[in-house]
N, C-alpha and C positions, 0 to 999 in steps of 0.2 A: 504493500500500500504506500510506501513512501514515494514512489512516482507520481502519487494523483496526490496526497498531504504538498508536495515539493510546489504541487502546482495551482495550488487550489485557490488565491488569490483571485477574486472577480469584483470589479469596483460595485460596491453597496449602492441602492437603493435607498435614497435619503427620506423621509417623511416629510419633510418640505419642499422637494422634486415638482413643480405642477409639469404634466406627462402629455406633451404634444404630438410625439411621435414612437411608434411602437413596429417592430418588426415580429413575426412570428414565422414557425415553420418546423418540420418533421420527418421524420424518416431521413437519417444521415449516415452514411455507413462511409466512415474514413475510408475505407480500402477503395471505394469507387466516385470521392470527390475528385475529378478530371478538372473541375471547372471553378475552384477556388471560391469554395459558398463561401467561409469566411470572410476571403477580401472583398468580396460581391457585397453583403449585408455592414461588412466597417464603413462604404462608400455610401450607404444609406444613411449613417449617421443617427442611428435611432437613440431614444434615450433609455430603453429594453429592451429586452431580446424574450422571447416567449418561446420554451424549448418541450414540443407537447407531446413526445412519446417518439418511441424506437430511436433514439437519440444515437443508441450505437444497437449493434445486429450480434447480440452475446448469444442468448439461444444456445445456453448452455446449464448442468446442472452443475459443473465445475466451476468453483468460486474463484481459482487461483486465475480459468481463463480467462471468466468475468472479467476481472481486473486486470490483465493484460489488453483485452479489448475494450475497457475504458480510455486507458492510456493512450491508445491506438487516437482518441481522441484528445484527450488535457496534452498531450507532448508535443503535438501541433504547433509548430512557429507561430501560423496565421489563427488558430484560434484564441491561443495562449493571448495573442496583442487585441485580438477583440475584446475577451474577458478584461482585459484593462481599462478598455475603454466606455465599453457597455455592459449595465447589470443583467443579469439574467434571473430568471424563472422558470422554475422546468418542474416538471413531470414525467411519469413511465406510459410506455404502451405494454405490450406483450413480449418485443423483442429484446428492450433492454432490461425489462422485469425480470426475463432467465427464458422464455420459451412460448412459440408461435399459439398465439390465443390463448396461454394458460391465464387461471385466475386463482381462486382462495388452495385450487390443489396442488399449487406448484411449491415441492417438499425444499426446496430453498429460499421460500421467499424472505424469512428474516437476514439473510446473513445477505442475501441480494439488497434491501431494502438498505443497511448499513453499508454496503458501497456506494449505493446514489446518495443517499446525505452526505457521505465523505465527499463525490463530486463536487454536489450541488451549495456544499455550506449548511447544508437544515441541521438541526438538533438529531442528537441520537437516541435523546427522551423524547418520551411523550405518547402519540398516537401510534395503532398501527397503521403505516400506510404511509403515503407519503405526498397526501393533499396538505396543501397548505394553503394562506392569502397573505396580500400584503395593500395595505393602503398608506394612498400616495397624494401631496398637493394642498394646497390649502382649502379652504374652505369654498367651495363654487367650483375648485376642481379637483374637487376629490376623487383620484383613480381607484377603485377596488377591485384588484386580480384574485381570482378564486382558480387555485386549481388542483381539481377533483382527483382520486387516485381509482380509476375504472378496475384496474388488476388483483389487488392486495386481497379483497373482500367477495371478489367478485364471485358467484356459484355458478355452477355448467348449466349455459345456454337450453337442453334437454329439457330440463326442470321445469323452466321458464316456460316452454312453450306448452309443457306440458300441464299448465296450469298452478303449479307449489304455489303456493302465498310466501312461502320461504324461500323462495328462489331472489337473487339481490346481486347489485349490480356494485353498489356504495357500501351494503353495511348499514349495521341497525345507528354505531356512533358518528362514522360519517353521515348519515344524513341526518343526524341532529346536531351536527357540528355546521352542516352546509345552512339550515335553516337559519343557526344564529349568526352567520357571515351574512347571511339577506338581511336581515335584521337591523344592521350597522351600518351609519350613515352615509353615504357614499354620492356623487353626482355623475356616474357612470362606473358601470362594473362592466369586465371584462369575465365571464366562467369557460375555464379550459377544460374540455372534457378531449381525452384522446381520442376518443371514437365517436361518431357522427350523432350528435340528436337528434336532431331536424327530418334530415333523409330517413326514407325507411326501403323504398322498392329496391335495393340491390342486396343481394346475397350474403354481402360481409360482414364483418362486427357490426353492430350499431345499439344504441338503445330502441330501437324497434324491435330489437331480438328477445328484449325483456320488456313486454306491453306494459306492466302495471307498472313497470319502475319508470319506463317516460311519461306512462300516463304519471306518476307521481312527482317529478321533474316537472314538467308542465304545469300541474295547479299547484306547487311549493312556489313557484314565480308567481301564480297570479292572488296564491292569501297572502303572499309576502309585500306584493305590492314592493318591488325592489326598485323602481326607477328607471333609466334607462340600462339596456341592459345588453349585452352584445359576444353570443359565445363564438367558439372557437376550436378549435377538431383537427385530427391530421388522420394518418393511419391507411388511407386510401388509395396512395400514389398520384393522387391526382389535382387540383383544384377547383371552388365552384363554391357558391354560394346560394345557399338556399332560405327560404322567407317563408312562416305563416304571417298572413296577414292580423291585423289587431281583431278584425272582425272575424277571422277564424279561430283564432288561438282563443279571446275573450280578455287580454292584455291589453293594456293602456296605451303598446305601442305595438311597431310589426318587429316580430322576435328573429332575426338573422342568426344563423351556423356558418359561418366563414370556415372554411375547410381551405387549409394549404399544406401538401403532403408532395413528398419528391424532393427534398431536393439535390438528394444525389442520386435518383432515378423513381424515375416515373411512369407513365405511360400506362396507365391501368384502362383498359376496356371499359366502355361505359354506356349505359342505353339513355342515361337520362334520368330527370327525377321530375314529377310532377312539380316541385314546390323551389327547382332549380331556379333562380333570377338567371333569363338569356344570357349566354354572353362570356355569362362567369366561371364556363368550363374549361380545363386545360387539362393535355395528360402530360406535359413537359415539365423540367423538371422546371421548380416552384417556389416560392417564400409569399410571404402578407406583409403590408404596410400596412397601419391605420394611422389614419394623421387627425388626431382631435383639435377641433375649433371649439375653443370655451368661449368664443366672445357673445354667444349669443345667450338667451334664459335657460336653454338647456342645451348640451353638448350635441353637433352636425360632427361626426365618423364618416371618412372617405376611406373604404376599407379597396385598397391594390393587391391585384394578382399579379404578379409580376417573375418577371424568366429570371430564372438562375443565369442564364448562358447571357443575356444583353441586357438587364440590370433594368427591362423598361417593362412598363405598365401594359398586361396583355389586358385587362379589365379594371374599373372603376365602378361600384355602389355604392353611394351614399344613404347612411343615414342620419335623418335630420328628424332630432326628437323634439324638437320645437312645433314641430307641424302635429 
């Protein structure tokens, strides 16, 4: 562990930060970055970095490899000098949790869980898992990033469809932990969830795979009554953004899943989603900008899709919660 300890260094996260520009993005497998994601995302200049699962490709139940193929990552010239410059926040998917799709039965997930806190800076008390939030800005732009740990707690998909009431995506303490994060003051929140909430028609992970826990996602946002609100997903290879409307969901605003996944390969097959905004599809590989404007009574989000490979804007959606 002394290679990722050596390196572990990432500029903080202030509490008085107000947070105008946010980069986000997923699925990064050192061995096949060609295209220098980190110098791509340092030329964006964000004021965080949002790191939402398969971070690295371990998919292993060997902890020593684990940790080799972290390294594979922190030892990086180009990302070591990002971490200097930009805070980060991260999260697990499946790949860097230890293994493809596992959840609460993967027999190493403690000792997997105390590598990524070493990563990432978290505590090595506390919860199991490794959701955490952080609020950011003064008062009028108070940033709240929430992000969820899909894997830790999570029980087999089977169960789920099969009707269990105990079947769980979050955990009985994560989702009394998520509730009291809505709870707390905030003038826009950011919720990282690795896997897709929003979409449901494609075959892969999603919270669609578990009905009664989006359905329970879904009305915790609208008795919470949490403000604007704007999540965020990787996992898919692909990019795109998807929308219920205020008048379908029953929310005060129209609820966006910004998905940006690839970006050190991508290219995932795709038919489409009913609830897709035009436009916002890409299989190339991918990252997120969101550029927040506080100047108005309530926060306008330009959320970019944008190439890894030419740094420029393949799509644009804005959300303007003033309207």
């Amino acid at each position: 562990m002394k290679c990722l300890l050596a390196l572990l260094f990432t500029l903080p996260l202030l509490a008085e930060d107000a947070i105008t520009r946010v980069a986000a993005g997923s699925c990064y497998n050192p061995k096949r970055d060609t295209l220098g994601v980190w110098k791509v995302l340092a030329q964006e200049k964000p004021q965080l970095f949002l790191f939402m699962g398969d971070n690295i490709y371990g998919d292993t139940e060997d902890m020593d490899l684990l940790k080799k193929k972290w390294s594979a990552l922190t030892s990086r010239p180009d990302y070591i000098a990002f971490k200097k410059q930009t805070p980060i926040l991260a999260t697990w998917d499946d790949h860097d949790y230890g293994r493809n799709d596992a959840g609460t039965e993967y027999p190493k997930k403690k000792k997997s869980q105390a590598i990524f806190r070493e990563v990432f800076g978290l505590p090595q008390t506390g919860v199991e898992g490794v959701y955490h939030s952080k609020i950011t800005g003064p008062e009028g732009q108070r940033l709240q990033v929430i992000l969820l740990d899909t894997r830790y707690h999570r029980t087999k998909p089977k169960k789920a469809r099969s009707g269990d009431p105990n079947s769980t995506i979050l955990g009985a303490e994560q989702w009394k932990w998520f509730a009291a994060e809505l709870k707390k003051p905030a003038d826009l929140r950011l919720i990282v969830s690795s896997i897709q909430v929003i979409s449901y028609e494609h075959r892969f992970e999603k919270w669609a795979n578990f009905p009664n826990e989006r359905a329970r996602f879904l009305n915790l946002l609208k008795s919470s009554n949490p403000g604007p609100t704007i999540l965020l997903s990787g996992d898919r290879h692909l990019a795109e953004i998807c929308k219920i409307s205020k008048a379908e969901s029953g929310l005060p605003f129209d609820l966006y899943d910004f998905t940006t996944s690839g970006m050190t390969h991508a290219g995932s097959n795709d038919k489409g989603c009913r609830l897709r905004i035009p436009g916002s599809y890409t299989k190339k590989e991918n990252y997120g900008i969101l550029n927040i404007d506080w100047s108005g009574q309530k926060p306008k989000v330009s959320m970019h899709v944008k190439s890894v490979k030419t740094g420029q804007a393949l799509h644009t959606t804005v959300a303007d919660f003033s309207k």
